[in-house]
C-alpha positions in Angstrom: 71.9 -11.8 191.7 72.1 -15.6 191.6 74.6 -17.1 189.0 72.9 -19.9 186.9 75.6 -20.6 184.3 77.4 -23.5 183.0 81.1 -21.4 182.9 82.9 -21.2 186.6 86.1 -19.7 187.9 88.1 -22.8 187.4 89.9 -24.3 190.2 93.6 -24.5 190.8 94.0 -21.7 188.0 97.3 -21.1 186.6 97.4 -17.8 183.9 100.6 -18.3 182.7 100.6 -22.4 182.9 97.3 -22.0 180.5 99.3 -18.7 178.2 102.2 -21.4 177.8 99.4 -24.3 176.9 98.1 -22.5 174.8 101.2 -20.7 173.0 102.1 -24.3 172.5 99.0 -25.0 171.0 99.7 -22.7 168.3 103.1 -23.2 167.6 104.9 -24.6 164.3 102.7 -26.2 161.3 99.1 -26.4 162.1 97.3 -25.8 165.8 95.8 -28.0 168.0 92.5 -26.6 168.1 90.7 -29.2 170.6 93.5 -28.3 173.0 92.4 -24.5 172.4 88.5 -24.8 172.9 89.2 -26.8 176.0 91.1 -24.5 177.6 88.9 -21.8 176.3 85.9 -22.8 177.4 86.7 -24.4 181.2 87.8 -20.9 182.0 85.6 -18.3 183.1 85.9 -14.7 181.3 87.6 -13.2 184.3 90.4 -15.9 183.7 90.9 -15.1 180.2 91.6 -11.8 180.5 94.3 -12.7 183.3 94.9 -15.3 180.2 95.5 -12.7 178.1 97.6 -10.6 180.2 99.8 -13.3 180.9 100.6 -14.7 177.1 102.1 -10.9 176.6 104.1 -10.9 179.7 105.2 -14.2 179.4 105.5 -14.6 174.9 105.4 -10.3 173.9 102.7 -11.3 171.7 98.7 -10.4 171.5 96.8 -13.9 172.5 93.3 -12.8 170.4 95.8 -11.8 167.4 97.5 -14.6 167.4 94.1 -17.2 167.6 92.6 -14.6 164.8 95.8 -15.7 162.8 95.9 -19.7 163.8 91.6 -20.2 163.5 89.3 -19.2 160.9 85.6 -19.0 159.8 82.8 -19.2 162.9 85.2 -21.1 165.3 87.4 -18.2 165.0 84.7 -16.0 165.3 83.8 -17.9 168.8 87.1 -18.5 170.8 88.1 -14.6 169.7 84.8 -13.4 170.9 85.3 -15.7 174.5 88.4 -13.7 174.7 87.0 -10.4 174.8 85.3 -9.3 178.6 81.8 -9.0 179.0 81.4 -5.3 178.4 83.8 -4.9 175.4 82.1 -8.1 173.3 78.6 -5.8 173.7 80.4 -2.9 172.6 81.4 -5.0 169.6 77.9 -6.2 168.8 76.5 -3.0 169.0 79.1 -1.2 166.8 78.7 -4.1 163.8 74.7 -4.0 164.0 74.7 -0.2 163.1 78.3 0.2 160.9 78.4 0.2 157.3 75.4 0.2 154.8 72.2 -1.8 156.8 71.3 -2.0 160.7 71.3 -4.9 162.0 68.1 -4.0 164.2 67.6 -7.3 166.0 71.0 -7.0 167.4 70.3 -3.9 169.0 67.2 -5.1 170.2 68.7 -8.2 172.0 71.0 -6.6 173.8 69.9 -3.3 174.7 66.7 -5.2 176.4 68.2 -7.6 178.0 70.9 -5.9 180.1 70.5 -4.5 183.5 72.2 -1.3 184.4 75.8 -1.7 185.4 76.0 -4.1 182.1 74.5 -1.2 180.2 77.0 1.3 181.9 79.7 -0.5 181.0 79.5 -1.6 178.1 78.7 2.4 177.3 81.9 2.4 178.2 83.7 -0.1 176.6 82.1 1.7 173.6 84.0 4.8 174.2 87.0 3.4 174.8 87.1 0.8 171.8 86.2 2.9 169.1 86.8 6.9 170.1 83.0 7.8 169.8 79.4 7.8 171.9 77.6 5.2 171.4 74.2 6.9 172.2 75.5 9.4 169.1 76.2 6.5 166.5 73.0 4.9 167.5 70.8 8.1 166.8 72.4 8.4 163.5 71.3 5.1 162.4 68.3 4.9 163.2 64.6 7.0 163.8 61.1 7.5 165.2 60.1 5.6 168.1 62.1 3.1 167.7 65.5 5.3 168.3 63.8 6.9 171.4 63.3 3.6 173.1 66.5 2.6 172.4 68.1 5.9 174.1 66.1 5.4 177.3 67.7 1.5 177.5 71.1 2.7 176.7 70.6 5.1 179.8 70.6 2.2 182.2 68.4 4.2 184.3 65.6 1.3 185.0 64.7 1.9 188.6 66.7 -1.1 190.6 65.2 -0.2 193.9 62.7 -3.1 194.2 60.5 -0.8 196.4 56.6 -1.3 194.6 53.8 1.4 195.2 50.7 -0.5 194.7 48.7 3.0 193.7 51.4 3.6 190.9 50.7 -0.3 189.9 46.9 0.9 188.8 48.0 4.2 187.7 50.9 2.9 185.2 48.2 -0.3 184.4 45.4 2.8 183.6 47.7 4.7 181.3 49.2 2.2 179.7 45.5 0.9 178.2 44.9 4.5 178.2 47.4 5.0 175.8 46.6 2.4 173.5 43.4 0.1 173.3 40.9 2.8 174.9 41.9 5.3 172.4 42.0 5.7 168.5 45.7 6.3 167.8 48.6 5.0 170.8 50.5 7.5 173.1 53.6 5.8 172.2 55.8 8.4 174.5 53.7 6.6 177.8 54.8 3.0 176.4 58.4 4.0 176.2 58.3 6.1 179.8 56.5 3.3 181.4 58.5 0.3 179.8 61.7 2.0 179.8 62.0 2.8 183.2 59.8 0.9 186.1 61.3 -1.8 188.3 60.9 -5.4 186.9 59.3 -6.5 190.1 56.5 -3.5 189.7 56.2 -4.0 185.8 55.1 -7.8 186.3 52.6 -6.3 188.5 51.4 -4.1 185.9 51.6 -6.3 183.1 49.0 -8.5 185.7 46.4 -5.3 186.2 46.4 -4.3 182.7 45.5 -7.9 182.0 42.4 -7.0 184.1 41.3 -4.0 182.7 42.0 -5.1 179.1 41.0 -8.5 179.3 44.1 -9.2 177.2 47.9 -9.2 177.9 49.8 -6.3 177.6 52.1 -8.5 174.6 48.4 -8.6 172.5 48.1 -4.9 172.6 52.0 -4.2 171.5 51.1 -6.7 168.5 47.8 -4.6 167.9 48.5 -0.8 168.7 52.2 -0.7 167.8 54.7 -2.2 164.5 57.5 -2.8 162.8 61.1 -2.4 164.9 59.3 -0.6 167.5 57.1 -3.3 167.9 59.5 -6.0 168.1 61.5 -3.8 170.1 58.7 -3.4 173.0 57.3 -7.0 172.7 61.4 -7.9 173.9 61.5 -5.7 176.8 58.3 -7.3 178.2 59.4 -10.5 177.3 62.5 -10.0 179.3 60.7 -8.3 182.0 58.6 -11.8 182.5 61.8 -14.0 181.9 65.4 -13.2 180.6 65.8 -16.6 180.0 62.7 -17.5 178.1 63.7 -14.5 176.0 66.8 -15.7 175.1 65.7 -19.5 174.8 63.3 -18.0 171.6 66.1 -16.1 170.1 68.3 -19.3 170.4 65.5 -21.4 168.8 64.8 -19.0 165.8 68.4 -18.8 165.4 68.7 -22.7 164.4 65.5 -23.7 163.0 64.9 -23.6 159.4 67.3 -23.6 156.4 71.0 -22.0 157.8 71.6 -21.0 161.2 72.2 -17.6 162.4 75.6 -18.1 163.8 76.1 -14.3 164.4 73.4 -14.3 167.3 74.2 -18.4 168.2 77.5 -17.0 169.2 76.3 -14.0 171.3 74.2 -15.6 173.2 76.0 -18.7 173.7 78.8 -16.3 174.8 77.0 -13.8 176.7 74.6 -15.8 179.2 77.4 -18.7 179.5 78.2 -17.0 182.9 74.9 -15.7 183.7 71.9 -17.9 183.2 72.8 -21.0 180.7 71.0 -23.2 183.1 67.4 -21.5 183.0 68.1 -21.0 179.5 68.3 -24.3 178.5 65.3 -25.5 181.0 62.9 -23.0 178.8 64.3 -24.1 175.9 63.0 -27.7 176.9 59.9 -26.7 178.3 58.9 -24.3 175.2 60.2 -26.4 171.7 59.9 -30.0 173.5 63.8 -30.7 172.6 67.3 -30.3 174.8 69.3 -26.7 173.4 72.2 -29.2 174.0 70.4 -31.7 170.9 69.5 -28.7 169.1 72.7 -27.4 168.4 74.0 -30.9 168.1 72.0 -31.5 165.1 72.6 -27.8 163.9 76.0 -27.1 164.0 79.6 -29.2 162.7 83.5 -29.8 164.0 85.5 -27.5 166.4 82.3 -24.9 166.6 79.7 -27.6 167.5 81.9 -29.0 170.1 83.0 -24.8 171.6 79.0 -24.8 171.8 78.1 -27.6 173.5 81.2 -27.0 176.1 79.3 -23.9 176.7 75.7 -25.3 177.0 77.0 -27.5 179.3 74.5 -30.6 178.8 71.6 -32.4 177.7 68.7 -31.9 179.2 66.7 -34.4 177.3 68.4 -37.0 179.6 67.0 -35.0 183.1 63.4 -35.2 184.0 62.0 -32.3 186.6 62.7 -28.6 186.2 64.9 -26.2 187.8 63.0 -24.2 189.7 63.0 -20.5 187.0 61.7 -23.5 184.8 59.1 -24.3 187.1 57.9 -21.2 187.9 58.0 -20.0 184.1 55.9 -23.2 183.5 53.2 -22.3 186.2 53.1 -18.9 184.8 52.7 -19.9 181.3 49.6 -21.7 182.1 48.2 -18.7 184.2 48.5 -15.9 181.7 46.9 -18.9 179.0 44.2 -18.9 181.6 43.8 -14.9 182.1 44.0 -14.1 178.2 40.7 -13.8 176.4 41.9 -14.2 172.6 39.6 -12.2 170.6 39.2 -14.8 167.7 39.7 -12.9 164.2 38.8 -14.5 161.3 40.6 -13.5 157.2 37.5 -14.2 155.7 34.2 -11.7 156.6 30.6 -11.2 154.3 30.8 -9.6 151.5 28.9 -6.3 151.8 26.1 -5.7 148.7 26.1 -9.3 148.2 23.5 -10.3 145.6 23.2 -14.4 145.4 21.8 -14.7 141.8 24.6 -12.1 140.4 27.0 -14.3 141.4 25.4 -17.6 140.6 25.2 -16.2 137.1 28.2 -14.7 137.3 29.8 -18.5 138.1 27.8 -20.1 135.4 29.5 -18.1 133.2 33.0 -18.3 134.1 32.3 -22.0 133.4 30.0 -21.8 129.9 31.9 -22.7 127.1 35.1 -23.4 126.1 37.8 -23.2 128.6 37.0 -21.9 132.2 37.4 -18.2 134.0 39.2 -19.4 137.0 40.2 -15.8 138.3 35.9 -15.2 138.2 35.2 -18.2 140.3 38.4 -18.0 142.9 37.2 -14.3 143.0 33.8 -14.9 143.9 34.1 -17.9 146.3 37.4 -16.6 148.5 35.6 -13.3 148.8 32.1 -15.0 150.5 31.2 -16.3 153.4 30.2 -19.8 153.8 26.5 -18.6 154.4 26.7 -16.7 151.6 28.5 -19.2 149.7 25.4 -21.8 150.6 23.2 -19.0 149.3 25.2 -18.9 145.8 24.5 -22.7 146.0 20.6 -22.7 146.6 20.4 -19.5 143.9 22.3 -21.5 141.6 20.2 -24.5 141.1 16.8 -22.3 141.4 17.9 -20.1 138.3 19.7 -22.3 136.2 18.1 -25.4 137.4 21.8 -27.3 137.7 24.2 -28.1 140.7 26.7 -25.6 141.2 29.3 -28.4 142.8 29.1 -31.0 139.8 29.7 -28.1 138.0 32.8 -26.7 139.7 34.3 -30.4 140.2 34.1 -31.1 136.2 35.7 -27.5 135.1 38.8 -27.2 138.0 40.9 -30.1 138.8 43.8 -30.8 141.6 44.2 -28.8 144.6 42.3 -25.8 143.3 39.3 -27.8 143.3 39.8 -29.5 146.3 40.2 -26.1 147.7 37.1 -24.4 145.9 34.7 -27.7 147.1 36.3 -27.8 150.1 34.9 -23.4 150.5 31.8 -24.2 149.0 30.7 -27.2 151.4 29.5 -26.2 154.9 31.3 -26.3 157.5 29.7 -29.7 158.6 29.7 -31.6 155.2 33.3 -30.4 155.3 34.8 -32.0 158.8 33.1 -34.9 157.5 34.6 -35.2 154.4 38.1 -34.3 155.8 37.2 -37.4 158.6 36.3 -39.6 156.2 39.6 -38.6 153.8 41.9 -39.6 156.9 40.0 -42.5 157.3 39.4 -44.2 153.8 42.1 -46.1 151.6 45.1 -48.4 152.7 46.3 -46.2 155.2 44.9 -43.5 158.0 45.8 -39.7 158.6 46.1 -39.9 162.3 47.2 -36.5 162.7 44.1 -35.4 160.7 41.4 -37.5 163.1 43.4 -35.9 165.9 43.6 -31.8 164.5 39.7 -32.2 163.6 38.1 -33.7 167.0 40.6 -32.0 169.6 39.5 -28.1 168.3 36.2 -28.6 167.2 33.6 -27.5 169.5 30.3 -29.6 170.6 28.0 -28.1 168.4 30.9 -28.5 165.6 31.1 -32.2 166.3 27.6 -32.8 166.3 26.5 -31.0 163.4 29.4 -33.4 161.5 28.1 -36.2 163.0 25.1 -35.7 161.6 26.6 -34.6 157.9 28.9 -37.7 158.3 26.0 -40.1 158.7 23.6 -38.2 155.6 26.8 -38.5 153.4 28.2 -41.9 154.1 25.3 -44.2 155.8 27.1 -45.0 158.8 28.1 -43.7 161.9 31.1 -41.6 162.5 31.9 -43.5 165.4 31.9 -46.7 163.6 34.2 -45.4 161.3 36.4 -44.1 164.1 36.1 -47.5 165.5 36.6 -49.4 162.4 39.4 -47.8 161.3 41.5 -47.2 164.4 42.7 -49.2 167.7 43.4 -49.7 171.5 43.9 -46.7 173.9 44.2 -44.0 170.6 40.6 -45.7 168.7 38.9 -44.8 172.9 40.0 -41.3 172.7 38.7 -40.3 169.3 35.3 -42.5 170.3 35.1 -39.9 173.6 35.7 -36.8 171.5 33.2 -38.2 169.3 30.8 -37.9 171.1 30.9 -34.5 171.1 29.7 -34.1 174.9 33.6 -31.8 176.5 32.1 -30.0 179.6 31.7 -26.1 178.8 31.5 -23.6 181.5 35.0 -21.9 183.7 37.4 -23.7 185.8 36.2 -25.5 189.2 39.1 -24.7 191.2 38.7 -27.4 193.9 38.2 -29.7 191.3 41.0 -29.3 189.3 43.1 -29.4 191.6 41.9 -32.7 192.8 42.2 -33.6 188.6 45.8 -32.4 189.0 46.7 -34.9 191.6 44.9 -37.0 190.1 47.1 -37.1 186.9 50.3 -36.5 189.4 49.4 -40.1 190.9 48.9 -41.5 187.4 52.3 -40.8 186.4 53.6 -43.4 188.8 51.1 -46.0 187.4 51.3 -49.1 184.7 51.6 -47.1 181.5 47.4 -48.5 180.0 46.2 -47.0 183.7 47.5 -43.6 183.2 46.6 -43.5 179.6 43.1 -44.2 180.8 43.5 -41.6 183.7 44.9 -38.8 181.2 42.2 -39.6 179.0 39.4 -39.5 181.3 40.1 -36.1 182.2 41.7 -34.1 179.1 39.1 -35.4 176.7 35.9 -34.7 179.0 36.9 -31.1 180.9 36.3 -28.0 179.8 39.2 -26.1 178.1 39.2 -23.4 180.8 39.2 -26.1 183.3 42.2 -27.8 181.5 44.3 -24.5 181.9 43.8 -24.6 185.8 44.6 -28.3 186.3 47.4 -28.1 183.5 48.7 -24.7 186.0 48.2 -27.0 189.0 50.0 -29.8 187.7 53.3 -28.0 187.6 52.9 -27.4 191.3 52.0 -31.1 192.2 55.2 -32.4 190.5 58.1 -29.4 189.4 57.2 -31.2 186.0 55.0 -29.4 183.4 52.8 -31.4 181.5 53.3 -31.3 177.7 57.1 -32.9 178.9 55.4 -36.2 180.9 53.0 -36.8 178.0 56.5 -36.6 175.0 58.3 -38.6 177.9 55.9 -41.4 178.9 53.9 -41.8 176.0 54.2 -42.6 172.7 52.8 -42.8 168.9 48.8 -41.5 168.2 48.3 -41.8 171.7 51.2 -39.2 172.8 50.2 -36.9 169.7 46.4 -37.1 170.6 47.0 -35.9 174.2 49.9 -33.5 173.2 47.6 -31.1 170.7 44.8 -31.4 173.2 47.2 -29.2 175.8 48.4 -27.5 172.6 44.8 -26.5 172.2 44.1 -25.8 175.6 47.6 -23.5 176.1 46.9 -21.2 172.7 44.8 -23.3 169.7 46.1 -20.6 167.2 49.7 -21.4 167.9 48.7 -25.1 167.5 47.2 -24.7 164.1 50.3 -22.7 163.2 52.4 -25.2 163.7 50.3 -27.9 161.9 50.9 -25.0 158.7 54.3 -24.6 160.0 54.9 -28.7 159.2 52.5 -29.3 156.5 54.5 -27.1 154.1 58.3 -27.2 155.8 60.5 -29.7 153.8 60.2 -31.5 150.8 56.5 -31.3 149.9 53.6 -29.9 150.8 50.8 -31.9 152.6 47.9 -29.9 150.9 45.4 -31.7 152.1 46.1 -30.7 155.4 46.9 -27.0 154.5 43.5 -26.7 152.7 41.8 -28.5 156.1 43.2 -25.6 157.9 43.1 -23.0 155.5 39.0 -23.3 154.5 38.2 -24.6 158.2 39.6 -21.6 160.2 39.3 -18.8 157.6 36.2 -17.4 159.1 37.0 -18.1 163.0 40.9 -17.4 164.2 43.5 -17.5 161.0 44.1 -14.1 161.4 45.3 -15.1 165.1 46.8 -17.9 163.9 49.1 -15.7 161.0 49.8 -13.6 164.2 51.4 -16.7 166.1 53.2 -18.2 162.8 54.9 -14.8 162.7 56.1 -15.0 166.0 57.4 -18.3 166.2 58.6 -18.6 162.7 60.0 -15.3 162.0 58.0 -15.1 158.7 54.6 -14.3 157.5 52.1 -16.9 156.6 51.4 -15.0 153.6 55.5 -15.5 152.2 55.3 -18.7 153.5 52.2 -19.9 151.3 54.3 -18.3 148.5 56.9 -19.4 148.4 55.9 -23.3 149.6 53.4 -23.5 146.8 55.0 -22.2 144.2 56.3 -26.1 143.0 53.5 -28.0 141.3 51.1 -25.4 140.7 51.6 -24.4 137.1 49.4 -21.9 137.1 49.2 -19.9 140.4 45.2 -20.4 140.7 45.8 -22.4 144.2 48.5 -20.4 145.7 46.2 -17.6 144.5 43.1 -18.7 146.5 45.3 -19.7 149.2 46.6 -16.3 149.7 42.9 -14.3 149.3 42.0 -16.5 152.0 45.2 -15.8 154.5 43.6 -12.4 154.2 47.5 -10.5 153.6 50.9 -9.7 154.5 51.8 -9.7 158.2 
């Protein structure tokens, strides 16, 4: 195994010269703690313990007492930790994740998937020897079903090592596997855990690439559908660390930061536990996945002694280096490959209602709003629970029975964001991406990031049909607005979406990989040529074709392409041709990050939470609640909740909001 981590042996090494440095570090009033996490840190774990060793030769004292006495709080918590060997800090984490009232589930989880055998032995081991009992026992006691089985085949450290592959067993494992769970009603969970819990990495990633071909999805897609809760989360990390260890732990790093409050408990293990191993490749898919360094992350993140213990241990920023290391690179390619092999089945939250009778609910909507005072709960009831065909039925029934229109109506009895929600579900999809392109538009300033969202995911037909909806409503082209309102390289792109004319059809291999080198040489052109080279290729190919020249790309220049684009480019520009890869990688996990930012912080940008929330509720948010899940660690439903809650007195918005999410991941 190849060492990629930022702590070495150190050179020259002294264990009793640093026991004496560091004795004197903590002697008399006070300790000098920057002398401490130097030391600490430039040492490798081996050291320490000879470290350790030597302080009660040479003092008669207990080194990780004594810093327990002279530190406190997380810093403590960190230098004691570095002090303990490999095997023994595991032991630790597993015996506090199960201890006392509540598991700590994802702590089991990380480790026990991530470890290879001898680390596994080990630290079974350590276990024993720490605390007097079997780890395998105390784990069974605290916790059940399929999830504890699982977790008793990992703490086996049985995975088969041998790096021998049997192509027949490849198919066979691929066949039972889908088997087991999508061809069936009901999953064979005991095949998942065999399977998963025991093949070689080398003949898993081969199977994970033959289900993909029998299934037509990956094999991550049918955990998330066939299996749940801790088991769930449990499998999804033992294929994730199956593809990449280090893309694993770059996640668990970045959902350990983000957000209100850091989880300092797993910052530290992991800082700790891959310092040695694989910091390096860590740090690369860090870059490569959230578009910042880990070094900047925890920068911002963190405070004092503890910041400055992390960053010693992360070992630099990778914001200032420009290609990949090569795990990095080859993660990258892969990325693009399994974007390019997954067909997403598109779910939408909102379906037909069944029994649907137009002139019940016109009446039924004419009456919520007759009189004094208005039914809200009739009409949120009535609309979030159609379709927008039916909806347009309601519309046409409406005016036929009762001889008025149904949207004056609605816009002089509900006011704020309900009714910009309610019009917004009762317009069609056409008159809608109109209106929401001619909201960004109009006034002193424009919503770039709107103009961008709408024409980058919007199919052909979509386009059109709102070109023709913007010029009935408004008297003049959408293109002239585009053009009117916007400038320069950015007001060219949003002309060629416009136009609503992207190529449609699969990837042309030979051609993209010319389009590949072709945006390779661009990179070393004036920046207004390669803006005009990017452009004349992500805003006219086919998404499919994208993925393959995207893939490609990585190959032509170790670099992958969503970095060049935040590196070379900048303002609308940068963020027009960043969410067009977005789209082209995974467009649900780009419209969950637009929900992710429009309600994060202080305020909620409604108008671009209703844009997403009416225009994808009958096409992919149930995909796209899937991906906010995963990268936010929370369900778009709580999310909505709780983000809402300010400013909406009475619940009606956040009400609709939610019917429309479609429930509780």
């Amino acid at each position: 195994m190849v060492f990629r981590g930022t702590i070495t042996d150190a050179p020259d090494f002294d264990a009793s010269a640093d026991a004496e440095t560091l004795y004197n570090a903590m002697k008399g009033i006070g300790s000098d703690k920057e002398a401490i996490l130097d030391m600490v840190t430039s040492r490798s774990n081996a050291q320490r313990q000879e470290i350790i060793a030597a302080y009660k030769c040479s003092f008669g004292k207990d080194l990780i007492e004594d810093l327990k006495y002279e530190l406190t709080g997380k810093f403590e918590r960190l230098i004691v930790s570095l002090m303990r060997s490999r095997a023994y800090h595991d032991a630790k984490e597993i015996h506090d994740a199960i201890k006392g009232a509540g598991t700590n589930e994802r702590c089991l989880i990380e480790v026990l998937a991530s470890r290879n055998n001898t680390q596994i032995h080990e630290m079974v081991a350590a276990y024993k020897d720490a605390y007097g009992s079997d780890i395998e026992e105390d784990v069974i006691a605290d916790t059940s079903g399929h999830f504890k089985k699982m977790l008793v085949v990992l703490l086996q450290g049985t995975r088969d090592e041998s790096g021998v592959v049997d192509a027949d067993l490849v198919e066979q494992d691929a066949q039972d596997l889908y088997a087991a769970g999508e061809e069936q009603w009901g999953t064979d969970e005991a095949k998942f855990i065999m399977i998963l819990g025991n093949r070689s990495v080398t003949h898993l990633h081969m199977v994970f690439d033959a289900y993909e071909k029998i299934a037509e999805m990956t094999i991550e897609d049918s955990i998330k559908n066939e299996l749940s809760g801790d088991f769930e989360r449990l499998m999804l990390a033992v294929v994730q660390c199956i593809r990449s260890v280090p893309m694993f732990f770059a996640k668990r790093l970045y959902k350990s930061m983000k957000g209100l409050g850091t989880a300092d408990n797993t910052l530290i293990r992991i800082m700790i536990s891959r310092s040695e191993i694989d910091m390096l490749d860590i740090r690369e898919c860090f870059r490569l996945r959230y578009e910042k360094s880990l070094y900047n992350m925890i920068k911002d993140d963190t405070s004092g002694d503890y910041k400055r213990t992390l960053l010693n241990l992360c070992g630099g920023d990778d914001d200032l280096a420009g290609e990949f290391f090569p795990e990095a690179a080859q993660i990258a390619y892969k990325m693009w490959e399994l974007s390019a092999m997954t067909k997403v089945q598109l779910r939408p939250s909102v379906r037909p209602a069944p029994d649907f009778d137009p002139a019940a609910d016109a009446q039924a909507l004419r009456k919520a709003m007759k009189g004094f005072g208005t039914d809200e709960d009739a009409i949120i009831d009535i609309v979030a629970h159609r379709s927008n065909a039916q909806r347009q039925e309601i519309r046409q029934a409406f005016k036929s029975l009762l001889g008025r229109d149904l949207m004056k109506d609605l816009k002089s009895e509900l006011s704020k964001n309900l009714e910009r929600l309610i019009i917004g579900l009762m317009l069609t999809p056409a008159e809608f991406n109109a209106k929401m392109m001619r909201k960004a538009m109009e006034g002193a300033g424009t919503d770039e990031h709107a103009l961008i969202e709408i024409l980058v995911t919007r199919s052909n037909e979509e386009i059109q049909a709102m070109n023709a909806a913007y010029q009935d409503a408004y008297k003049k082209t959408l293109e002239e607005a585009i053009q009117s309102d916007t400038s320069g390289h950015f007001c060219r792109i949003l002309v060629s979406l416009v136009q609503g004319a992207r190529e449609e059809g699969p990837a042309d291999v030979e051609r993209a990989n010319a389009d590949a080198q072709e945006l390779a040489d661009a990179c070393n052109a004036e920046s207004d040529d390669m803006e005009m080279k990017f452009m004349s290729i992500l805003c006219t190919r086919s998404f499919p074709h994208l993925r393959k020249v995207f893939q490609e790309f990585v190959r032509c220049t170790n670099k992958d392409i969503e970095q060049i684009i935040k590196k070379e480019m900048s303002g609308d520009v940068k963020n027009a041709f960043y969410a067009i890869v977005r789209s082209v990688k995974n467009q649900p996990s780009y419209f969950a990050d637009r929900l992710y930012k429009a309600m994060k912080g202080l305020g909620t940008d409604d108008r671009a939470l209703i844009r997403i929330m009416v225009s994808r509720s009958e096409v992919d948010l149930f995909n796209i609640r899937k991906e906010f899940k995963e990268t936010h660690d929370e369900s778009l439903h709580e999310f909505i909740q709780v983000e809402t809650m300010i400013g909406d007195t009475s619940g009606d918005y956040r009400k609709t909001l939610l019917i429309l999410c479609g429930g509780e991941d």
